[in-house]
C-alpha positions in Angstrom: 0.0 0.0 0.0 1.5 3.4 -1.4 2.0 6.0 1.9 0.2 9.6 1.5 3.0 12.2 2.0 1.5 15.7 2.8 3.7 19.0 2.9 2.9 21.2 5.9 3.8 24.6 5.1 6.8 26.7 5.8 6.2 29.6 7.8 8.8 32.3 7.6 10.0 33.6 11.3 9.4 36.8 9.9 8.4 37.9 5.8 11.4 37.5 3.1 12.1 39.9 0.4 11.5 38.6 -3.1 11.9 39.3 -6.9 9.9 38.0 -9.7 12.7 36.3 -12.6 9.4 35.1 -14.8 7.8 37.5 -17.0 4.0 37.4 -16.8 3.7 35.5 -13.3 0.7 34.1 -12.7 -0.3 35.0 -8.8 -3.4 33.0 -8.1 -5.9 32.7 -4.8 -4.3 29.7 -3.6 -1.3 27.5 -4.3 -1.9 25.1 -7.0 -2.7 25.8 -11.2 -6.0 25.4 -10.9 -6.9 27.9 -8.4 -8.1 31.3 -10.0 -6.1 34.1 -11.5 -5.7 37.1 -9.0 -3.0 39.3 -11.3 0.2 39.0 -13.7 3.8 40.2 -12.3 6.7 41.0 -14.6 10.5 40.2 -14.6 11.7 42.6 -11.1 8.7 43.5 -9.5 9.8 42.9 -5.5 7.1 41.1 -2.9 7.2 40.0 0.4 7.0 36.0 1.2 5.5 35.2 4.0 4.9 31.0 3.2 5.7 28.3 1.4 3.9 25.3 0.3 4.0 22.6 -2.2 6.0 24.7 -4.1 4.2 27.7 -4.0 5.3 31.0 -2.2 2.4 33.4 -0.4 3.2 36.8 -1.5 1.9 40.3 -0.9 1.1 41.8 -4.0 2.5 45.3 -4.5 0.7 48.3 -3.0 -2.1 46.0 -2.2 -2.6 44.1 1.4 -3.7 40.8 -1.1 -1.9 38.1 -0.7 -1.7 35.5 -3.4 0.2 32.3 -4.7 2.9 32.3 -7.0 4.8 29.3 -8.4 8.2 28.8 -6.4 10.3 28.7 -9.2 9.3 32.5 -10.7 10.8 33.9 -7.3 14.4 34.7 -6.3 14.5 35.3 -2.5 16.9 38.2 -1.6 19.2 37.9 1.6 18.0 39.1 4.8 18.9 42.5 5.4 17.8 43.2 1.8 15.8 46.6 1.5 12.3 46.3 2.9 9.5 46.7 -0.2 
């Protein structure tokens, strides 16, 4: 019998800086690709993570208080101590 293996999420102590390296970046309402479209980013737009699970970030979106999902590998995390957004 095949074993279920769930992911908890990861919890950041406190939010990490981040910058989007896909153009066109699909932020959706929850973490998975079939969850509905909130907005688009672009190559360089900066947003705070505050999450991660099954390869999906939480993210503020920028001058907004949404947060949304974004696909884990369309993200470069910056190095604490980075400028705060």
């Amino acid at each position: 019998m095949a074993g279920i293996i769930l992911s908890a999420p990861v919890s950041y102590a406190s939010q990490e800086s981040g910058i989007v390296i896909g153009d066109n970046a699909v932020v959706r309402n929850n973490s998975g690709f079939d969850a509905p479209v909130m907005s688009m980013l672009g190559i360089g737009e900066k947003v705070n993570v505050y999450q991660e699970r099954d390869g999906w970030y939480q993210i503020q979106l920028l001058q907004s208080t949404d947060k949304g999902w974004i696909y884990k590998d369309l993200v470069t995390l910056q190095p604490s101590g980075s400028a705060e957004i």
